[in-house]
N, C-alpha and C positions, 0 to 999 in steps of 0.2 A: 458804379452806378450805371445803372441800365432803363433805356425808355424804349417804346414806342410809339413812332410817330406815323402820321399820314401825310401823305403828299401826290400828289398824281395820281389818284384814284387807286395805289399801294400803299402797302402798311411796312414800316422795313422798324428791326431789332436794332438799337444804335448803342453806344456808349463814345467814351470821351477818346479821341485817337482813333476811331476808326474811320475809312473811307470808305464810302457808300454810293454807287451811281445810282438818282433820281432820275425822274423824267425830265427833260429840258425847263431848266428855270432861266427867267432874264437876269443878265447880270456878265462881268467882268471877271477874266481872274483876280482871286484875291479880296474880293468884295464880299461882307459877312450875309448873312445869310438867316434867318428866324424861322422856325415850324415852330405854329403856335398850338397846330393842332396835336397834342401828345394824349395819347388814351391810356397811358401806362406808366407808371416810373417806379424803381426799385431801388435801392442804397445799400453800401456795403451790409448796414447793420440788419439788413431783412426787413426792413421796414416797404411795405407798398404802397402805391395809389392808383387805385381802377378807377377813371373816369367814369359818367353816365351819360353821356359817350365819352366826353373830354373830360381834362384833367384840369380846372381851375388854378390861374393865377402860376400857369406853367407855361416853358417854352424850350426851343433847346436851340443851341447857336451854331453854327458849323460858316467855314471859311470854303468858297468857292477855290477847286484846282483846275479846273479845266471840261473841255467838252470831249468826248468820247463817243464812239460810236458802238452800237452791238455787234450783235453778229449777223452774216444774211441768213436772212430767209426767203426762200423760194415760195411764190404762191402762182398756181396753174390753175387755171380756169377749163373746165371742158364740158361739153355737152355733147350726151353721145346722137351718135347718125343723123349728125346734122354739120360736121367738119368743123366745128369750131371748138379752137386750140388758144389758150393764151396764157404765156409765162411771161411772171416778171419777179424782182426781185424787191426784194426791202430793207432798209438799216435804220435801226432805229436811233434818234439821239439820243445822248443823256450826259448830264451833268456831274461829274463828280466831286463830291463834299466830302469835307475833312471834318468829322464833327468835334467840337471846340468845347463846348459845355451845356450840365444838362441846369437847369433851373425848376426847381419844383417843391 
């Protein structure tokens, strides 16, 4: 079984067992977890459901593991012939989810 859901202003391919890092959600490790928003679900037997956007009376459950950080990113600011120079760097957070089950 396979969905799509959204969350954080992405859309990520999920099934049951897989870990997936989100954007930062509130919460603890270990603490369950609901997207309710799902625009897609699919089932062993090839059966679908395309949302208009969403998918009614669907949801899909995952178990919080932990906070994680990305990778850096460098961002440099410059404006020419006028000396101004400015580097900094970025890490973004995110959450990673165990997803648990799809409902739909």
């Amino acid at each position: 079984m396979q969905a799509i859901i959204k969350t954080g202003g992405k859309q990520y391919k999920v099934s049951p067992g897989q870990i997936v890092n989100v954007e930062k959600l509130t919460g603890n490790v270990g603490d369950k977890v609901e997207f309710d928003k799902v625009l897609f679900i699919s089932d062993e037997s090839g059966k679908t459901k395309v949302g208009t956007p969403l998918v009614k009376d669907s949801r899909v459950t995952g178990k919080i593991l932990g906070a994680v950080k990305g990778k850096k990113i460098t961002v440099f600011k410059f404006k020419r012939r006028k000396g101004y120079r400015k580097k900094t760097g970025h890490r973004q957070k995110y959450t990673s989810v165990e997803i648990t089950e799809i409902e739909g």
